[in-house]
C-alpha positions as CSV (number, residue, x, y, z in Angstrom):
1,X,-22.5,22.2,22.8
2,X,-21.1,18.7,21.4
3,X,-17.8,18.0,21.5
4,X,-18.4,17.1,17.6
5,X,-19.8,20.1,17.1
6,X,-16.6,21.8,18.7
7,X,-14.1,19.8,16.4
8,X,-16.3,20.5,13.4
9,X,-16.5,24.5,14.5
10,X,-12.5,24.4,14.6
11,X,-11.8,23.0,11.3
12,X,-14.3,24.8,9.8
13,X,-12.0,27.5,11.3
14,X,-9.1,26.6,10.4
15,X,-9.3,25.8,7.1
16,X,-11.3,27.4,3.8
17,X,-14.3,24.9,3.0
18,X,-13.4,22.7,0.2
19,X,-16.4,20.7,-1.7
20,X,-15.4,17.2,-1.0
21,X,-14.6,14.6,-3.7
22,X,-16.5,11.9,-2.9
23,X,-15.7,8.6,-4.5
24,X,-17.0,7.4,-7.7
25,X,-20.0,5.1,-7.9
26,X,-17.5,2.5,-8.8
27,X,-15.4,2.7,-6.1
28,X,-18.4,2.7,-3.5
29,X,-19.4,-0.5,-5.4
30,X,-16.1,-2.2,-5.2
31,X,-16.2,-1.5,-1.2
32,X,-19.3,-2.9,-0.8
33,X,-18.6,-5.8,-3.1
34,X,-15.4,-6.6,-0.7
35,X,-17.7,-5.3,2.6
36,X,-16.4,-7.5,5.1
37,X,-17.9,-9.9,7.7
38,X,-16.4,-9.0,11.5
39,X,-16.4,-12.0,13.8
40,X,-16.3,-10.7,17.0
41,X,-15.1,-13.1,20.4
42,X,-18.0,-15.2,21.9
43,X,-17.6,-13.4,25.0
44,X,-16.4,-9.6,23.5
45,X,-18.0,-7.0,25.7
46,X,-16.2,-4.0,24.4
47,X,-17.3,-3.5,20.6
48,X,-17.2,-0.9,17.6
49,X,-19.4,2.3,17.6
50,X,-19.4,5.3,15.6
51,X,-17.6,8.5,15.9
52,X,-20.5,10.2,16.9
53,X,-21.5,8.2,19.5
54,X,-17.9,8.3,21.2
55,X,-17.1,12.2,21.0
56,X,-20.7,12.7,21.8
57,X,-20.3,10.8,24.9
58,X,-18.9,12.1,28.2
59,X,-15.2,13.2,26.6
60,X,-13.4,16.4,26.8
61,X,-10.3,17.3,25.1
62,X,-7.3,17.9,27.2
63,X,-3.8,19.3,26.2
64,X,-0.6,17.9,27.6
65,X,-1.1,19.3,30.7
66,X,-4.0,17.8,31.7
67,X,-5.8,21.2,31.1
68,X,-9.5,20.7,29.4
69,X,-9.5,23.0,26.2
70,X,-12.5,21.4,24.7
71,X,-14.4,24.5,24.7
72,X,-11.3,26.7,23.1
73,X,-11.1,24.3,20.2
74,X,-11.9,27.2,17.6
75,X,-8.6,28.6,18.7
76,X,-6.8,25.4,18.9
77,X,-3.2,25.8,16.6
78,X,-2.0,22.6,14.5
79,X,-5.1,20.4,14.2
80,X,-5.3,19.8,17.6
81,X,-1.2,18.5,17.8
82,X,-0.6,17.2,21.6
83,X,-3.7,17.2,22.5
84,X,-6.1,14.1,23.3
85,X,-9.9,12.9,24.3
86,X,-10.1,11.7,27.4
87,X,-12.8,10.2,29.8
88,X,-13.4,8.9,33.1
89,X,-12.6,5.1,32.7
90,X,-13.7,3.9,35.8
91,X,-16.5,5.6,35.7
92,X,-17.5,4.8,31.7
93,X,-16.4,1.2,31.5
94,X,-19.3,-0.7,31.9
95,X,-21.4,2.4,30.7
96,X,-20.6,4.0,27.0
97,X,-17.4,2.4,26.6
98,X,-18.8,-0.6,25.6
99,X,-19.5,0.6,22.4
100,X,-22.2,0.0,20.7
101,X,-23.2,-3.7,19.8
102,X,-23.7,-4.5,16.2
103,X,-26.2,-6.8,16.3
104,X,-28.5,-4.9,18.3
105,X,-27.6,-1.2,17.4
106,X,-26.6,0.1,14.0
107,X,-23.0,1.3,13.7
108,X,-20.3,2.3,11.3
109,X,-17.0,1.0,9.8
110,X,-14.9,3.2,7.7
111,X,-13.6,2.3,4.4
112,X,-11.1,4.8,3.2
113,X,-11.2,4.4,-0.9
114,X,-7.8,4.8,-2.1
115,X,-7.3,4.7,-5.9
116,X,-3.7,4.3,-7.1
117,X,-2.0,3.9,-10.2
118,X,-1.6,0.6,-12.2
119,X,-4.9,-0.2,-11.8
120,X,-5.0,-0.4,-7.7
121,X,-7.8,0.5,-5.6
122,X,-6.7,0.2,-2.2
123,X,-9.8,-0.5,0.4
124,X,-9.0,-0.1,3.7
125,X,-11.6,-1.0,6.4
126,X,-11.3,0.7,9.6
127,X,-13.5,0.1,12.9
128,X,-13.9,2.4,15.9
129,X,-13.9,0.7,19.2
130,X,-14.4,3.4,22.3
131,X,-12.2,0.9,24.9
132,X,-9.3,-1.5,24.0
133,X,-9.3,-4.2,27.0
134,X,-5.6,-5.3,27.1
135,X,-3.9,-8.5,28.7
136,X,-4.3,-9.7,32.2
137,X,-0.5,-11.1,32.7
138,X,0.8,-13.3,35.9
139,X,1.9,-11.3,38.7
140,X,1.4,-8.1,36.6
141,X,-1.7,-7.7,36.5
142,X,-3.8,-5.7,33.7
143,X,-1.5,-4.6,30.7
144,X,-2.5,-2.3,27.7
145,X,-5.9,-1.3,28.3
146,X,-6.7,2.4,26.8
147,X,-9.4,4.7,25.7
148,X,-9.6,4.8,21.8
149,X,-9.2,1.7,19.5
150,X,-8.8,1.8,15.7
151,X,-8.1,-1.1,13.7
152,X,-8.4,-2.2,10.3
153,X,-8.2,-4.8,7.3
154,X,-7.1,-4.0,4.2
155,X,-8.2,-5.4,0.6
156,X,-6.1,-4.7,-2.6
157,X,-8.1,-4.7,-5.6
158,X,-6.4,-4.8,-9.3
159,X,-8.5,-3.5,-12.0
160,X,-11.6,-4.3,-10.1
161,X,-10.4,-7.7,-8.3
162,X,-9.0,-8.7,-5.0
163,X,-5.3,-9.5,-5.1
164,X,-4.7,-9.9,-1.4
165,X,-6.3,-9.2,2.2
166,X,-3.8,-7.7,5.1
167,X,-4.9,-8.6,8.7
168,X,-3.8,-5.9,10.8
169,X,-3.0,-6.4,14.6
170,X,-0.6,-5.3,17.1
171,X,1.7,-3.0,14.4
172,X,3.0,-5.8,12.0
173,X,2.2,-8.9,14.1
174,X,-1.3,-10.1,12.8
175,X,-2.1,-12.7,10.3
176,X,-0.6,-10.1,7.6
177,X,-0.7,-10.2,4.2
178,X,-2.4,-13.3,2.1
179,X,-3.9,-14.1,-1.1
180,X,-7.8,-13.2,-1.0
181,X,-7.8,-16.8,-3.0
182,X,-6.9,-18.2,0.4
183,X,-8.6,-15.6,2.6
184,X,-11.7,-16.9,4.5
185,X,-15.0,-16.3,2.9
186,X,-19.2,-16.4,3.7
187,X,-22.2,-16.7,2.1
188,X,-24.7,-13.7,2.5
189,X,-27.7,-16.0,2.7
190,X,-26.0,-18.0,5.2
191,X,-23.9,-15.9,7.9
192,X,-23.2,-18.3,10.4
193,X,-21.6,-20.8,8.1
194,X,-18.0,-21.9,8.3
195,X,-15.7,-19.4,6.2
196,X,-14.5,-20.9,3.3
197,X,-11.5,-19.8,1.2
198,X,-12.8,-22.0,-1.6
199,X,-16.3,-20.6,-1.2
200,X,-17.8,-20.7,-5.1
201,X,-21.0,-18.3,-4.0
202,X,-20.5,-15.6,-6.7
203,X,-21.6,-13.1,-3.7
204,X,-19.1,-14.3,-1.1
205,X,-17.2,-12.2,0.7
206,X,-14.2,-12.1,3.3
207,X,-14.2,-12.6,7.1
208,X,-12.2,-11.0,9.7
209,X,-11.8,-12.3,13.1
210,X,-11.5,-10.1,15.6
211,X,-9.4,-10.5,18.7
212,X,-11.3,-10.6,22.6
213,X,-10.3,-6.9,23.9
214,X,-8.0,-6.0,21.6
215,X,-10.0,-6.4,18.2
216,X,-6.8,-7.0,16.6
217,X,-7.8,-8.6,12.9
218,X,-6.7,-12.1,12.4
219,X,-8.0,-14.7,9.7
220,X,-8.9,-17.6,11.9
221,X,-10.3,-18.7,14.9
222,X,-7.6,-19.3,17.7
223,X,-5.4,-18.0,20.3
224,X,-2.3,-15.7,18.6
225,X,1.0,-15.6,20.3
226,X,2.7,-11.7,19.6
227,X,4.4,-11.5,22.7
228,X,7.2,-14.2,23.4
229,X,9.6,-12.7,26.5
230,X,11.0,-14.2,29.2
231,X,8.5,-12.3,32.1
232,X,5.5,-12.2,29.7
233,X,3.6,-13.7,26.8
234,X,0.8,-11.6,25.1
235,X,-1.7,-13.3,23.3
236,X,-4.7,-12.7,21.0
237,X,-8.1,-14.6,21.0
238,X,-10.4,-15.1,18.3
239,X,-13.5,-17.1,18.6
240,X,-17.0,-18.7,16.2
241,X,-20.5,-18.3,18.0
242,X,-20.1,-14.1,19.2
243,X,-21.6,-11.4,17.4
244,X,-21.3,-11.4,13.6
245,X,-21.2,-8.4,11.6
246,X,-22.2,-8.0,7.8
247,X,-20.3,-4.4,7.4
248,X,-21.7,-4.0,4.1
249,X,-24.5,-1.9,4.7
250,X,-22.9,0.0,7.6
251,X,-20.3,1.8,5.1
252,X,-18.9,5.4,5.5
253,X,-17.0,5.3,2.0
254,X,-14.1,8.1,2.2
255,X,-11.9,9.3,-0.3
256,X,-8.4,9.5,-0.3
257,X,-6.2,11.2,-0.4
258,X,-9.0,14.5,-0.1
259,X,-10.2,17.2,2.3
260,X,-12.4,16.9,4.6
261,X,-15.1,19.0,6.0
262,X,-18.7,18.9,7.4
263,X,-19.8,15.2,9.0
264,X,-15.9,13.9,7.7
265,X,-14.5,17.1,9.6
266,X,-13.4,14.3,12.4
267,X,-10.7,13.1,9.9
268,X,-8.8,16.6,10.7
269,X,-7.8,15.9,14.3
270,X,-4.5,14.9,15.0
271,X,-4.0,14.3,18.9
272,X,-4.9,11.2,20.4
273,X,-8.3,8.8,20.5
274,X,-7.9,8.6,24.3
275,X,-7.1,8.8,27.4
276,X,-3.2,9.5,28.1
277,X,-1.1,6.3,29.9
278,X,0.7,6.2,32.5
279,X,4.6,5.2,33.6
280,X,4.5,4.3,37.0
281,X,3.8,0.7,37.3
282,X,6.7,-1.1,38.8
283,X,7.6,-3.0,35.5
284,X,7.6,-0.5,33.5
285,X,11.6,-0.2,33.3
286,X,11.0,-4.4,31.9
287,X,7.9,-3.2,29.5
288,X,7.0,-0.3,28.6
289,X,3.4,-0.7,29.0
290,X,1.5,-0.3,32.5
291,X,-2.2,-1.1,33.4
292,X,-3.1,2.2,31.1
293,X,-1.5,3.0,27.6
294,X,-2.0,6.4,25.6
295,X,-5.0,6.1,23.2
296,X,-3.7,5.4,19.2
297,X,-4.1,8.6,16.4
298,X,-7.0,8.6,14.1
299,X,-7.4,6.1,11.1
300,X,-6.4,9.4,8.5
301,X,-2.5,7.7,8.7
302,X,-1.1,8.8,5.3
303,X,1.9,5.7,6.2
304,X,-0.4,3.8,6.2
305,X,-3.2,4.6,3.4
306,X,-0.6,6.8,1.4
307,X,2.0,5.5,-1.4
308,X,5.6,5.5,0.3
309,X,6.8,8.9,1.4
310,X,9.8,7.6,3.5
311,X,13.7,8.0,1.8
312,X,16.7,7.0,3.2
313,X,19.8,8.4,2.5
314,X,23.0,6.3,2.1
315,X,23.2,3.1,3.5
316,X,21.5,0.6,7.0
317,X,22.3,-2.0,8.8
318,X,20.3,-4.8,7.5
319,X,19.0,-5.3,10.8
320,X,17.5,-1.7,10.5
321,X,15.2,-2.9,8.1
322,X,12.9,-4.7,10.4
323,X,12.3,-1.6,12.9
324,X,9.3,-0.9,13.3
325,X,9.5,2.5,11.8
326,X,10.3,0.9,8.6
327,X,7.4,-1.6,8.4
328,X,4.3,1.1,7.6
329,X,2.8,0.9,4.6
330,X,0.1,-0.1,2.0
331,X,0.2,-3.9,3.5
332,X,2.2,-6.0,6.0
333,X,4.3,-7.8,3.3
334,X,4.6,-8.1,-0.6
335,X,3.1,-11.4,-1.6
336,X,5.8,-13.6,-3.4
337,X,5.9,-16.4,-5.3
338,X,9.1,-19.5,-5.4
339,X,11.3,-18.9,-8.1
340,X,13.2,-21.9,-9.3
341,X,16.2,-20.0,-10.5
342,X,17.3,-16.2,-9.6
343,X,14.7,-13.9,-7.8
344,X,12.8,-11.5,-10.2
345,X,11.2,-7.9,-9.2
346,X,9.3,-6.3,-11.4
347,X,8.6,-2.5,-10.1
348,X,7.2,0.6,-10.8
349,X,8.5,4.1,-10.5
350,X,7.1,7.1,-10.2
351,X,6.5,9.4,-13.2
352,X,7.9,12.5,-11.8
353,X,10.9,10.4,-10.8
354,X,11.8,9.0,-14.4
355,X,10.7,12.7,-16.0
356,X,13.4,14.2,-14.0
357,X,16.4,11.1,-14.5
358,X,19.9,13.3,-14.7
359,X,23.3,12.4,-14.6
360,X,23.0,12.5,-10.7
361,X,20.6,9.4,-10.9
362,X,21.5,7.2,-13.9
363,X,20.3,4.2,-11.7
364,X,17.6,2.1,-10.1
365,X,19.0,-0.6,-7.8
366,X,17.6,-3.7,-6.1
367,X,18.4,-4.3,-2.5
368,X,17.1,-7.6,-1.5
369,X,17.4,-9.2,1.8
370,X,18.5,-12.2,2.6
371,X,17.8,-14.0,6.3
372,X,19.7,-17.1,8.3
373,X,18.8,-18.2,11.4
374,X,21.5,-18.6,14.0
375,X,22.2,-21.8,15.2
376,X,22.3,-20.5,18.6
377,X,18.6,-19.1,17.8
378,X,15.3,-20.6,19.5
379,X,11.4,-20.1,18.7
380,X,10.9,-17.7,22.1
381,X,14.0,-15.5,21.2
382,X,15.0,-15.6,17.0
383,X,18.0,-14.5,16.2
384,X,19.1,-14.0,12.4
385,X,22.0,-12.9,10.3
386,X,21.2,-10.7,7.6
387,X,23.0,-9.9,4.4
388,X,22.6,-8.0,1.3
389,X,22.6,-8.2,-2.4
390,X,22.7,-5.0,-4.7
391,X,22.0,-4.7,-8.4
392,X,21.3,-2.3,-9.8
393,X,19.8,-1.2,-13.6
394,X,19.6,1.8,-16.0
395,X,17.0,4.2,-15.4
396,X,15.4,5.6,-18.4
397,X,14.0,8.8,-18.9
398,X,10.1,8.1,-19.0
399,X,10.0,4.2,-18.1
400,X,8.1,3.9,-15.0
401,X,8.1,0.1,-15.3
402,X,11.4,-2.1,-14.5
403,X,12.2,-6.2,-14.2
404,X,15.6,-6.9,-12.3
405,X,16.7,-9.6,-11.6
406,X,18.6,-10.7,-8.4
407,X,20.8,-13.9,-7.7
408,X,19.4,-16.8,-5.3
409,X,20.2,-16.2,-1.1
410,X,23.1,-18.5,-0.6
411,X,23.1,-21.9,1.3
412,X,20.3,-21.7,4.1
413,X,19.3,-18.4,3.9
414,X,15.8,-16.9,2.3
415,X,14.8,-14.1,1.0
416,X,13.5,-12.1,3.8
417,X,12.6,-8.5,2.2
418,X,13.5,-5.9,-0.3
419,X,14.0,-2.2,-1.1
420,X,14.3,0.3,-4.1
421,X,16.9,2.9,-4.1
422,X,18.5,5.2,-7.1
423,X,22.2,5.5,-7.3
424,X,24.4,7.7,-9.2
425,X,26.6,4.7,-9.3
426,X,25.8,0.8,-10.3
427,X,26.0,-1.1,-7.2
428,X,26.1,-4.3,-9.3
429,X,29.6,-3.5,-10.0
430,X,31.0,-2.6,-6.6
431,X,29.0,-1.9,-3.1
432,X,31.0,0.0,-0.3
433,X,29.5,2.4,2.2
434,X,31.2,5.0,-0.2
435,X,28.6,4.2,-3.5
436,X,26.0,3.3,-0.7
437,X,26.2,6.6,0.3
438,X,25.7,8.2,-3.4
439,X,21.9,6.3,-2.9
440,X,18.4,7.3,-2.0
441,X,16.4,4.1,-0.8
442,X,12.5,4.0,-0.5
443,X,11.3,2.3,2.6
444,X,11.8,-1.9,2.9
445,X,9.0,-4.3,2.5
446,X,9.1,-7.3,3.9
447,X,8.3,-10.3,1.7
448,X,6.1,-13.1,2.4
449,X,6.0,-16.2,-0.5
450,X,3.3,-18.2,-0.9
451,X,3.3,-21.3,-2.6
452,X,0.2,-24.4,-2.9
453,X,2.3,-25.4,0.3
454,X,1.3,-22.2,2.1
455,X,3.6,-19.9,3.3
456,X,7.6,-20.6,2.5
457,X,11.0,-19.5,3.3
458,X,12.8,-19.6,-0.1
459,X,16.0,-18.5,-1.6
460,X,14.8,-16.9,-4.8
461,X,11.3,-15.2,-5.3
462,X,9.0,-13.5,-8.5
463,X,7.7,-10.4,-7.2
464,X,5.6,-8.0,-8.8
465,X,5.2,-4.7,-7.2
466,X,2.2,-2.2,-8.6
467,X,3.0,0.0,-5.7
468,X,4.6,3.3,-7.2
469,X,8.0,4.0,-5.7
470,X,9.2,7.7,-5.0
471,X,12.5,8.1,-4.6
């Protein structure tokens, strides 16, 4: 019996059979019309395959134990919660492991299809790689390799158009967040070309690089520094001249948010794509990351394709709103552009927020953040002083849509990111950890501004924000 048959038989078990929602025609057309082109390393060895070729494969399913329980997986509790897929690495990695190559073999990439409100169709673009080859460091030695690998671009489309692409590697340390005006593009009739952000074919489409190993998504050719410390430096590579992938035939087009049942029935398992690490290298006490790491979750990450769930209450350090924690979202950062004068946001709120506005929550504030680099600071180890500025604005019973506006960062400082938060008392007036604490904050976004200069630091920005904040 498969082992995707086995995680099939569970959730079939587990949950009452629900006809899936699959997207509209439109939406399938939109992916496709954004279907990206994958550039994979000149001398990648470990590519993408498809789900069924990996849990098909020789995997079982272990709890944290170590104890196999693939074949108890109708009985399994949770979803599969603390569980993972493991495989015999030595033994697999010059066999399955090395996925399935694209230009030889067919294979899949996942697009989850997530239509929001205010006209945004979120496309996010997921590939399945069975083996992630990490970093060979000095003296170390091998660092970061595991069993499982899912990565990802992501496109945001606005009433049918693309705003912006988000390059996804290593959590928030990719190329990020950019225009699709200034994303790389090809020509269908000629793949090989150089990508072009200025590309006039009306069929053009974007291109992702993807990192030797690692398949981190980038949007150039090049080696990418993500690592700086004093015993290590991690680094991405990207190359022209390796395997190129046309994904736009190759699409599994999923709907979010849905169920999922049948061939999707996958999407339901929640332990781990791989193998689990280990913690007994000697450097682990310097970084936490020996010769094998645990294998990541599945691509269904509602942080990460769902609208912001995450409320704070009361106030944070503005230091705190860099962690890492705080980072997951729709995209990397919200693309800004340079205001001359005062920095203007223009939000949205959720409806069932603004039906509900009481006495409790008369208002909607601003937090935005400004950065200063410490003179004592250096490009291997950055240091910054943060401060805040709070303003805050009537909320209005049935007015999802707000503009605030939010004076300049003083002196050298720019404006680093922002959050949303409502208040039973205006912060514009007075801001102590007392009112502070009278708030409800959604989760920070860092902000990047673009300019025809390319990306600046400024002390004033114009953002417009079609995500829907719940607070």
């Amino acid at each position: 019996m498969s082992l995707l048959y086995l995680i099939s038989f569970v959730f079939c078990a587990l949950y009452t059979i629900q006809v899936r929602a699959a997207p509209t025609d439109q939406n399938v057309l939109l992916a496709k019309k954004y279907a990206p082109q994958f550039r994979f390393h000149k001398d990648e060895v470990y590519f993408p395959s498809t789900v069924e070729y990996f849990v098909n494969g020789p995997v079982t399913v272990k709890d944290s134990s170590g104890k196999v329980v693939a074949t108890k997986m109708d009985t399994a509790s949770d979803n599969g919660v603390g569980t993972y897929m493991s495989t015999d690495v030595n033994a697999n990695l010059n066999g399955f492991l090395r996925g399935q190559n694209p230009s030889s073999t067919q294979t899949s990439t996942y697009v989850f299809i997530a239509p929001k409100d205010n006209g945004v169709v979120d496309l996010y673009y997921w590939i399945y790689c069975p083996y992630n080859l990490g970093k060979k460091i000095p003296v170390l030695g091998w660092m970061g390799n595991h069993v499982g690998d899912w990565e990802r671009i992501t496109i945001r489309t606005v009433n049918g158009v693309a705003t912006s692409i988000d390059y996804h590697a290593h959590d928030d340390k990719g190329s990020g967040t950019i225009p699709y005006a200034q994303a790389p593009k090809f020509s269908p009739s000629s793949p090989s070309s150089n990508p072009d952000p200025n590309n006039s074919d009306s069929n053009a489409r974007p291109v992702a690089y993807v990192a030797q190993g690692s398949h981190g998504m980038w949007s150039s050719a090049g080696t990418f520094t993500y690592i700086d410390a004093v015993v290590l430096k991690l680094q991405d590579s990207t190359s022209d001249n390796g395997v190129y992938w046309d994904t736009q035939n190759n699409l599994v087009t999923i709907n979010y948010p849905d169920t999922y049942s049948d061939s999707l029935a996958w999407l339901n398992y929640k332990g781990s794509w791989g193998n689990k690490g280990s913690t007994n290298c000697w450097w682990y006490f310097i970084y936490k990351q020996c010769e094998l790491v645990s294998g990541p979750n599945g691509p269904l990450r509602d942080d990460v394709v769902g609208s912001r769930a995450k409320t704070v209450q009361g106030s944070r350090a503005a230091s705190s709103l860099f962690d890492k924690a705080n980072m997951k979202g729709t995209l990397s950062q919200t693309l800004a552009t340079v205001s001359s004068g005062d920095s203007r946001y223009t939000l949205h709120i959720a409806a069932p927020v603004v039906a509900s506005v009481g006495a409790s929550t008369p208002f909607i504030t601003i937090e935005q953040l400004c950065a200063a680099r410490n003179s004592t600071s250096t490009d291997e180890d950055p240091e910054y002083t943060y401060t805040s500025t709070y303003i805050s604005a009537q909320l209005i019973k049935g007015t999802t849509q707000y503009t605030i506006s939010v004076p300049a960062c003083d002196g050298p400082s720019y404006v680093a990111a922002y959050n949303v938060g409502s208040c039973s008392t205006d912060l514009s007036e007075s801001t102590n950890e007392e009112d502070l604490a009278k708030c409800t904050f959604g989760t920070a976004r860092k902000i990047r501004t673009f300019s025809d200069k390319g990306i600046e630091e400024v002390a004033a920005v114009l953002v417009d924000d079609l995500d829907n904040w719940s607070l």
